[in-house]
C-alpha positions as CSV (number, residue, x, y, z in Angstrom):
1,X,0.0,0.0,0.0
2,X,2.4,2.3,1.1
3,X,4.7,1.9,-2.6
4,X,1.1,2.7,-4.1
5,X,0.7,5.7,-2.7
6,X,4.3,7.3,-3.1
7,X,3.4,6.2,-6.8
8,X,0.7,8.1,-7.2
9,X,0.6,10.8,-4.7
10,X,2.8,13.0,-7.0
11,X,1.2,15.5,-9.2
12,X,2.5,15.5,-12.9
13,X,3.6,18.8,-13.9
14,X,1.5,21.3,-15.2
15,X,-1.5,19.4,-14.7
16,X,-4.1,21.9,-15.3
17,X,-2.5,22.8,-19.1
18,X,-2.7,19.0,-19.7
19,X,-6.0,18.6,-18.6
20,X,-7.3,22.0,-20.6
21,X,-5.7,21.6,-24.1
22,X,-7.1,17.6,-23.8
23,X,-10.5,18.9,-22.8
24,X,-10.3,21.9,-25.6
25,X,-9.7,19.0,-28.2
26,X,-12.2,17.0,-27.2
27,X,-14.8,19.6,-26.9
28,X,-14.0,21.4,-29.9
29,X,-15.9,18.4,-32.5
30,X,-19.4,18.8,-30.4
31,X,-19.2,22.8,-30.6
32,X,-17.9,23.0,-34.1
33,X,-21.0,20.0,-35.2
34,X,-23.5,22.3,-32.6
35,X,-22.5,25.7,-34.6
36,X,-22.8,23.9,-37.5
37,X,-26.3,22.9,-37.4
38,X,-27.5,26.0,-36.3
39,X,-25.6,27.7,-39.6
40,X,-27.7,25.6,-41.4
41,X,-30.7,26.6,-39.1
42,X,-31.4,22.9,-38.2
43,X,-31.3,23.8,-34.3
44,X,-29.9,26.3,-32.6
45,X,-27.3,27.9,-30.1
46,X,-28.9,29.2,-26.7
47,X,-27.1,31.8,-25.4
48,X,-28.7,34.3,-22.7
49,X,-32.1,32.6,-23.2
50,X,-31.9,33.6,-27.0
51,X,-31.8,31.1,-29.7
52,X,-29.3,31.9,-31.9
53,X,-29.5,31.0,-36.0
54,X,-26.6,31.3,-38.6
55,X,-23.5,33.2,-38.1
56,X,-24.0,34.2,-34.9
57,X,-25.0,30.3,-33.4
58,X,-21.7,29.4,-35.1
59,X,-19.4,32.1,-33.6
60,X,-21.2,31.9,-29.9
61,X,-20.6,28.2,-30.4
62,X,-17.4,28.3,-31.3
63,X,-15.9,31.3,-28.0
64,X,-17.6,28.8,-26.0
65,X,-15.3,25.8,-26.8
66,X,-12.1,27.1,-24.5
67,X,-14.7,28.6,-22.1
68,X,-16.2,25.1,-21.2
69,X,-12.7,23.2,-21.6
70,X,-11.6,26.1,-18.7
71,X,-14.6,25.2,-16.4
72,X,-14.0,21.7,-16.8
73,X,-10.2,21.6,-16.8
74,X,-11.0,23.8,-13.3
75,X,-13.3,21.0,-11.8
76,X,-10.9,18.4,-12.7
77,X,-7.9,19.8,-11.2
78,X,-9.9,21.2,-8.3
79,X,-11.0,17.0,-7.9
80,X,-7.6,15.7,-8.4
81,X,-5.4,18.2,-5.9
82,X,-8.5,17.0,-3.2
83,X,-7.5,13.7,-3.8
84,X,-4.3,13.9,-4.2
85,X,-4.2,15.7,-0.9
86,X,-6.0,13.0,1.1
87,X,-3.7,10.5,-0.2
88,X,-0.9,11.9,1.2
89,X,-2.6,12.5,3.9
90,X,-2.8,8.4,4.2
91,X,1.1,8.2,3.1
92,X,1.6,9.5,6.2
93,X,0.2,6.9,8.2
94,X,2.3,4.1,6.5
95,X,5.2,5.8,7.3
């Protein structure tokens, strides 16, 4: 247990760039396929309880895509340092 946890109780290195240029990749297909059906005015982009149509669904989608991957990466990183704290937390006992 105690090899475990000095394993994995380090944190990588710049963790919160890792985790927001992974989530801004993986976010970017779903806003660019969202914007793109409201260009086409096949559904479209809410934005401050507007529905937006056309060019403007598209742009709005597409300023949202490092806005969301920010949130997220926040969360995440926010998650991991908790647990990553309370596992050290335990190294300590095994020492």
């Amino acid at each position: 247990m105690k090899r475990i946890i000095e394993k994995y109780s380090e944190k990588p290195k710049n963790l919160f760039g890792l985790l927001f240029w992974n989530l801004l990749f993986a976010y970017s297909p779903l806003a660019i396929l969202i914007g793109m059906l409201s260009l086409f005015e096949i559904t479209p982009v809410n934005f401050n309880d507007q529905e937006l149509y056309g060019i403007k669904g598209l742009v709005v989608s597409l300023l949202f895509i490092p806005f969301v991957a920010g949130i997220l990466a926040a969360l995440v990183w926010l998650y991991y340092s908790i647990g990553n704290w309370i596992m050290r937390l335990l190294g300590g006992l095994f020492r």
